[in-house]
C-alpha positions as CSV (number, residue, x, y, z in Angstrom):
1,X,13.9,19.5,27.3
2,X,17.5,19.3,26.9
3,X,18.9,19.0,23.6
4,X,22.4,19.3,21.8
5,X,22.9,21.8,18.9
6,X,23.6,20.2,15.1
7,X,27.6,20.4,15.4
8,X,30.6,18.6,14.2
9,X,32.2,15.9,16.0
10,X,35.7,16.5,16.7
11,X,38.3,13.9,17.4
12,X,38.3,14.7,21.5
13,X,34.3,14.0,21.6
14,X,33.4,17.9,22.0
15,X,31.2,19.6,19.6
16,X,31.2,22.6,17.7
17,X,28.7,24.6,15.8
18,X,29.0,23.6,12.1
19,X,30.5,25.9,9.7
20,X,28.3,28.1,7.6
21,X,27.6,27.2,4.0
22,X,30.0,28.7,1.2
23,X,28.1,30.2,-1.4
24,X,30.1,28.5,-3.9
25,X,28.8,25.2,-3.1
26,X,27.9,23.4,-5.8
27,X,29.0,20.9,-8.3
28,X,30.8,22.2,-11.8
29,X,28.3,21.5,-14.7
30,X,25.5,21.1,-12.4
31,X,22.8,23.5,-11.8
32,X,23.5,25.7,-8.6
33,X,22.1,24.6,-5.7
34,X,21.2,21.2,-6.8
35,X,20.6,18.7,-4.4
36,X,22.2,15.0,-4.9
37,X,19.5,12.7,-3.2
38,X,20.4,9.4,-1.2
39,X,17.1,7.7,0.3
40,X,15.2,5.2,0.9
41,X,17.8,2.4,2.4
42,X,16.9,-0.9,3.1
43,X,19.2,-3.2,5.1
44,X,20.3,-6.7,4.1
45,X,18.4,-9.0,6.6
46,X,21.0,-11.7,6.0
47,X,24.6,-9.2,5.1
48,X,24.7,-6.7,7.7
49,X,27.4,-5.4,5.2
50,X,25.5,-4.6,2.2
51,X,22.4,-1.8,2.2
52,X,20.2,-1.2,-0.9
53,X,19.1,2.6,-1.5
54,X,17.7,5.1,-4.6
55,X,19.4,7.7,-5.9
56,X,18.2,10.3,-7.8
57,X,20.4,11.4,-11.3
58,X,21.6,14.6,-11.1
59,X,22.2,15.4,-15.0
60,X,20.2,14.7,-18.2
61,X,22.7,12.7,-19.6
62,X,22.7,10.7,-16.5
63,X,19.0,10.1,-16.4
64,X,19.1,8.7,-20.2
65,X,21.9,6.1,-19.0
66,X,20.4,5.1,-15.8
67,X,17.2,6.7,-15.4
68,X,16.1,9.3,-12.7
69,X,15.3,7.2,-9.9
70,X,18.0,4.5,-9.7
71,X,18.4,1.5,-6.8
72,X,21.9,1.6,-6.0
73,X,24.4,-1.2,-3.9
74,X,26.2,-0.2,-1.0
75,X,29.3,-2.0,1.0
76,X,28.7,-0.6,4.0
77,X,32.9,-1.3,5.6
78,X,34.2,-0.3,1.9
79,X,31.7,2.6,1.2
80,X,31.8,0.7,-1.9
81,X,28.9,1.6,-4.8
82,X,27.1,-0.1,-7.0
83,X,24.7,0.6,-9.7
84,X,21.7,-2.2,-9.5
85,X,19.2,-0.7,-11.9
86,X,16.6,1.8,-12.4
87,X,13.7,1.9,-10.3
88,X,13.1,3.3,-6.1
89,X,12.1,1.9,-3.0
90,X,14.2,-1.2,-2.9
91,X,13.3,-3.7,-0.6
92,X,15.1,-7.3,0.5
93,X,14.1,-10.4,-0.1
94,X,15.2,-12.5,3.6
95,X,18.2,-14.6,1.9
96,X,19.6,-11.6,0.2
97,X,19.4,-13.2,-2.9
98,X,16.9,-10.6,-5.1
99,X,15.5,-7.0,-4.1
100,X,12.0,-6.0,-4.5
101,X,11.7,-2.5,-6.5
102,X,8.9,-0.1,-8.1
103,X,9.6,1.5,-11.6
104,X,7.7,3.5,-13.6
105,X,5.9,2.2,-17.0
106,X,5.7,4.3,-19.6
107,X,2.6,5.2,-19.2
108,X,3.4,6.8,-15.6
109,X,2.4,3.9,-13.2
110,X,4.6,2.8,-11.0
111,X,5.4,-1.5,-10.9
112,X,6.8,-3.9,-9.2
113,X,9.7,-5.9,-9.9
114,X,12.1,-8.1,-9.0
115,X,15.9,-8.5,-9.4
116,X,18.3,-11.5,-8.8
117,X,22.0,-9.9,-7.3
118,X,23.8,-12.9,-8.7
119,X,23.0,-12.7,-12.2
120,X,21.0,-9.4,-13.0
121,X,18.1,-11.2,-14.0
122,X,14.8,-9.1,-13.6
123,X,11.0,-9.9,-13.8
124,X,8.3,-7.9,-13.3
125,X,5.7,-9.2,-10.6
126,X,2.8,-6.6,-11.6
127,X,1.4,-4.3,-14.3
128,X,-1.3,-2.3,-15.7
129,X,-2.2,1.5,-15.2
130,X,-2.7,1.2,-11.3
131,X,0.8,2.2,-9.5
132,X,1.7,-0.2,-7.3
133,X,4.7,1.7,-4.7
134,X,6.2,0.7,-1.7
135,X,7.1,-3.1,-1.8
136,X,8.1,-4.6,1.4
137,X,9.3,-8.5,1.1
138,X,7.4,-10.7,3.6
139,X,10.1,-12.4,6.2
140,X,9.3,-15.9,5.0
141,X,10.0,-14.5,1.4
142,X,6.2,-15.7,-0.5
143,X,4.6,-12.8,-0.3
144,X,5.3,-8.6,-1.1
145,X,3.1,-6.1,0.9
146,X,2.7,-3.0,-1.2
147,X,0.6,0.1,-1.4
148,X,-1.7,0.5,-4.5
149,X,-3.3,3.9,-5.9
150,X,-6.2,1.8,-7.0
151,X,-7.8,1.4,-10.3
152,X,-8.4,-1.4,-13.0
153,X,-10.7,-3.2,-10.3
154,X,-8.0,-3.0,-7.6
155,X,-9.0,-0.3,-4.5
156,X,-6.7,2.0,-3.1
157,X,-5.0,1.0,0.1
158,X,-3.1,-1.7,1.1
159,X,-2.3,-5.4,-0.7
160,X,-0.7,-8.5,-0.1
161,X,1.0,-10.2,-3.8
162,X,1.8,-13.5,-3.7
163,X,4.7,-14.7,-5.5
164,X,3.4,-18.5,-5.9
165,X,0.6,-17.8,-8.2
166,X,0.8,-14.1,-8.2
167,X,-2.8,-13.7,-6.9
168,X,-3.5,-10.2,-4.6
169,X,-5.7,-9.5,-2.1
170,X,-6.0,-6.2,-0.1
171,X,-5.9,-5.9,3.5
172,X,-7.3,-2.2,3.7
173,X,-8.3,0.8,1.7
174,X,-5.8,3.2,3.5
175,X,-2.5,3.5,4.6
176,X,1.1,4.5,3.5
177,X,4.4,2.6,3.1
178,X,3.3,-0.7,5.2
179,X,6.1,-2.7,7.0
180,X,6.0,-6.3,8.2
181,X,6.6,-7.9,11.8
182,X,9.4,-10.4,12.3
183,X,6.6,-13.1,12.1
184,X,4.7,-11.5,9.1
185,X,1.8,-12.3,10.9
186,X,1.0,-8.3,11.1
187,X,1.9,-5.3,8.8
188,X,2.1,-1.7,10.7
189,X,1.3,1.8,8.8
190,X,1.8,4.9,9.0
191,X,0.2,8.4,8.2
192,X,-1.3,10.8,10.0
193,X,-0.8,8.6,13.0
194,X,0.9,4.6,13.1
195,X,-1.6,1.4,13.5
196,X,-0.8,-2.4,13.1
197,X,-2.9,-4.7,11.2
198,X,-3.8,-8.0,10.9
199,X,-3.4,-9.7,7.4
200,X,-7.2,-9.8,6.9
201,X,-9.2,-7.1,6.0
202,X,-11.6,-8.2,9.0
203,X,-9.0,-8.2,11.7
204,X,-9.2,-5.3,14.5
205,X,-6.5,-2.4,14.5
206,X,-4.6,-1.2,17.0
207,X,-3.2,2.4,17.0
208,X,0.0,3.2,18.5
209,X,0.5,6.8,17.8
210,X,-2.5,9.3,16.7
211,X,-2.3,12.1,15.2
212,X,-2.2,14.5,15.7
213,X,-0.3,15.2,18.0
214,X,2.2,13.7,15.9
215,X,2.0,13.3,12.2
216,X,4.0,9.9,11.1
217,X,6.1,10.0,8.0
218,X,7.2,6.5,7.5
219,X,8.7,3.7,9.4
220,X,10.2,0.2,10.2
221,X,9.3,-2.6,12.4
222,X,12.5,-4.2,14.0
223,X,13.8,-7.6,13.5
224,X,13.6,-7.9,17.2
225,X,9.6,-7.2,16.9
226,X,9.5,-4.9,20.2
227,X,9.7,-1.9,18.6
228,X,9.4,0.4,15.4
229,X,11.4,3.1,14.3
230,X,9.5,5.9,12.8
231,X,10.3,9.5,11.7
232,X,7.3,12.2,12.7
233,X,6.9,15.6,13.2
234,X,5.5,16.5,16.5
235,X,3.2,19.8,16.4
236,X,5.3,23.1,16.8
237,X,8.2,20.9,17.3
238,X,11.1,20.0,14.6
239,X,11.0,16.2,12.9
240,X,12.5,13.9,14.7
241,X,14.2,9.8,14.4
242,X,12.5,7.9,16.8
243,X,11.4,4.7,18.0
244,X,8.3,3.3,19.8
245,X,7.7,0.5,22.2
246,X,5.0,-1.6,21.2
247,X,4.0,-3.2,24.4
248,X,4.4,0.1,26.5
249,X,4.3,3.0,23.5
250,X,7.1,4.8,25.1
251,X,8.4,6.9,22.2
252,X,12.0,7.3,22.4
253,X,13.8,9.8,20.0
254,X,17.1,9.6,18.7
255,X,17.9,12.3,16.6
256,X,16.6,15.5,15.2
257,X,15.9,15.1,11.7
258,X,16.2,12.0,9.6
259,X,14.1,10.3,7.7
260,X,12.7,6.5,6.3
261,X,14.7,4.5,8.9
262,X,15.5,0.9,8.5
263,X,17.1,-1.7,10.8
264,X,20.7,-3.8,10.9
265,X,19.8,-7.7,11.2
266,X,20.7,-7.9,15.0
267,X,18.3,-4.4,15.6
268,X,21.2,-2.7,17.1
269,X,21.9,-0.1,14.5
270,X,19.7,2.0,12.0
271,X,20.3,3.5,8.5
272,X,18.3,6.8,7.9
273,X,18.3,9.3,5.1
274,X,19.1,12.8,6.3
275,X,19.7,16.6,4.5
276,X,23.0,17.7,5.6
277,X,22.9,21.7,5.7
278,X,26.4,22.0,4.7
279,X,26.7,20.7,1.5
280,X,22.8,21.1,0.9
281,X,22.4,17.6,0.1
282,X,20.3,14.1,1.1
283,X,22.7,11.4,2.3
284,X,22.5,8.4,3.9
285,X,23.7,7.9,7.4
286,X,24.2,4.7,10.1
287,X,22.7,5.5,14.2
288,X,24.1,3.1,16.7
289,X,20.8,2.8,18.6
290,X,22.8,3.1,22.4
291,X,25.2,5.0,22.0
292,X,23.5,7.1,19.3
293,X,27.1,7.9,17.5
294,X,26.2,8.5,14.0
295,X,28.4,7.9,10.9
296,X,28.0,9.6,7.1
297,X,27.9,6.5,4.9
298,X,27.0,8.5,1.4
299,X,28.0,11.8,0.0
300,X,27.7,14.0,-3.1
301,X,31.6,13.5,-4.5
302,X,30.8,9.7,-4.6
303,X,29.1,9.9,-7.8
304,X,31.6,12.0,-9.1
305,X,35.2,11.9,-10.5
306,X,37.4,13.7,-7.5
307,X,38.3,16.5,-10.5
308,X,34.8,17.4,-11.0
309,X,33.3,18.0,-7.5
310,X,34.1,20.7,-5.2
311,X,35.3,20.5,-1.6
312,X,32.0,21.8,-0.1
313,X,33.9,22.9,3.0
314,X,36.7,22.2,4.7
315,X,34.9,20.6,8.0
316,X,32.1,18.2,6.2
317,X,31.8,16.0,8.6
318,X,32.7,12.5,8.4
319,X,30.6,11.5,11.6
320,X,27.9,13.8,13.4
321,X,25.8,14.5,15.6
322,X,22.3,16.1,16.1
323,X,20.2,17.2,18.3
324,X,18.6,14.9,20.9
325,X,16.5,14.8,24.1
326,X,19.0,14.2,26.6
327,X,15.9,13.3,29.1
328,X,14.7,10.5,27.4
C-alpha cells in the first residue's frame, strides 16, 4: 500500500520529514518529559463552533484548583478556552444547552452528571459505589447511554438512564464506550471488534468488524447514520483513524494514528485526539473527511502564560499531515 510519511505541511502543499525532538523539550517547573493531555472531544450537535474535551492538570497545584481530569470549552474559529468543570468524557446534550460528564466520588467511582452552559448549574444524575463512565446523550435528549462496572445490583455492561424518572435499564453485559444512531433507535460498541445493538437486551446483534483482525479502540456513529468513525489497530500494522460503511462495511482510513473520533453536525469533518511526536504531547486536531487536510486545534502553551512555556521547536506544525493509504 501507498502511504505518505508523518511530515510538516509547508505553505506550497509539499511535505517534509518533521524535525527531530530537542532534548530540551519541556515545560519550566514541570517534570521532564511530561505530557499535557487533550482528549476525548465531543462536537456541539447544534454549534459547529464550540467542541467540549478533558484535560488532564499537569501540576499539583493545578489539580487542587481544578482537579486532574477537567472538561474544558473550546471556540473552535477563536481557539478560544474555557474551563467548564472537573470531571472527563464530556458528552452533548442535542440543543447544546448542558453536557453530560463522569467524575469521580470520593470513594473512587466514577458518576454521572450534568451541567447547564448558561448558568453553571450542575446535578448529579447517578451515584453509589458502581462507576458509571462513558455517557453519551440520546439524540432526542431523554435518555444517557453509559457503560457501568457493575455492582450494588447493577451488572456490568451496558445501560440506558432515563432522565424523566431516572429509572435504568441495561441493554447488555458487555461492551465499551457505546455511541448512539441519528435515530437512537440503535447504540453501536466497540472492543475487540465493533457490533450495533438494538435498545433491548433481546434484540439480535449485528457485527461489523471482528476482531481480530482488527482490535477496535473506540468510536462515533455519524450524524448522517451511514457510517462510523472508529480508531483500531490492525494486526502487525500501526493504529489507524478510520471510518466504516454500514451498509457495505468498506473500511476507509484516513489517517495514521489518532484517536476517539467525533463528528461536525453536517458529518463533513472530524475532531480526533492525537500524540504529536514533536512536542511529546496529546492534542486535539480537526480532519476534513475529503480532502483529509488536518488542522492543530490545541497545544501545550495554551494552558500556559507565553513566559513560562518553551518553544518546543521551531517548525511545530500548525496543520499536518500523516500517513494515509493513498489506494483507498
Amino acid at each position: 500500500m501507498a502511504t505518505l510519511a508523518v511530515g510538516c505541511v509547508n505553505d506550497d502543499g509539499g511535505s517534509e520529514p518533521p524535525p527531530p525532538t530537542p532534548a530540551s523539550c519541556s515545560l519550566r517547573g514541570h517534570v521532564e518529559g511530561s505530557i499535557v493531555v487533550d482528549e476525548e472531544p465531543d462536537w456541539c450537535p447544534s454549534d459547529a463552533s464550540l467542541l467540549v474535551f478533558k484535560h488532564h492538570a499537569q501540576s499539583l497545584d493545578e489539580a487542587r484548583v481544578r482537579g486532574w481530569s477537567q472538561v474544558w470549552l473550546l471556540q473552535i474559529s477563536t481557539r478560544t478556552r474555557t474551563y467548564l468543570t472537573e470531571g472527563a468524557m464530556p458528552s452533548w446534550a442535542p440543543d447544546g444547552s448542558e453536557i453530560a460528564f463522569m467524575r469521580n466520588s470520593d470513594d473512587g467511582a466514577g458518576q454521572i452528571w450534568a451541567r447547564v452552559l448558561a448558568t453553571g448549574e450542575e446535578r448529579q444524575l447517578t451515584n453509589g459505589r458502581t462507576t458509571r463512565a462513558s455517557p453519551d446523550w440520546s439524540p432526542e435528549g431523554t435518555r444517557i447511554l453509559y457503560q457501568s462496572s457493575g455492582g450494588e445490583g447493577e451488572a456490568a455492561g451496558l445501560w440506558i438512564l432515563n432522565l424523566d424518572d431516572g429509572g435504568r435499564r441495561p441493554i447488555r453485559a458487555w461492551g465499551h464506550a457505546p455511541t448512539w444512531s441519528p435515530t437512537g433507535a440503535r447504540v453501536a460498541t466497540f472492543g475487540p471488534g465493533m457490533y450495533i445493538l438494538g435498545t433491548d437486551p433481546s434484540d439480535s446483534i449485528t457485527t461489523l468488524i471482528d476482531a481480530p483482525p482488527y482490535i477496535v479502540g473506540d468510536g462515533k456513529w455519524s450524524p448522517l447514520g451511514n457510517e462510523i468513525a472508529f480508531h483500531h489497530l490492525p494486526v502487525d500494522e500501526p493504529r489507524y483513524l478510520s471510518v466504516i460503511d454500514i451498509e457495505t462495511r468498506e473500511i476507509t482510513r484516513l489517517l495514521r494514528w489518532g484517536r476517539q473520533p467525533t463528528w461536525s453536525p453536517d458529518g463533513k469533518q472530524l475532531a480526533f485526539a492525537a500524540l504529536d511526536s514533536v512536542s511529546n504531547t496529546e492534542s486535539l486536531y480537526r480532519l476534513d473527511r475529503n480532502t483529509r487536510e488536518c488542522e492543530r486545534l490545541t497545544f501545550v502553551c495554551d494552558y500556559y502564560p507565553p513566559d513560562s512555556c518553551y518553544k518546543f521547536c521551531e517548525a511545530v506544525p500548525e496543520r499536518c499531515e500523516w500517513a494515509y493509504d493513498r489506494e483507498r
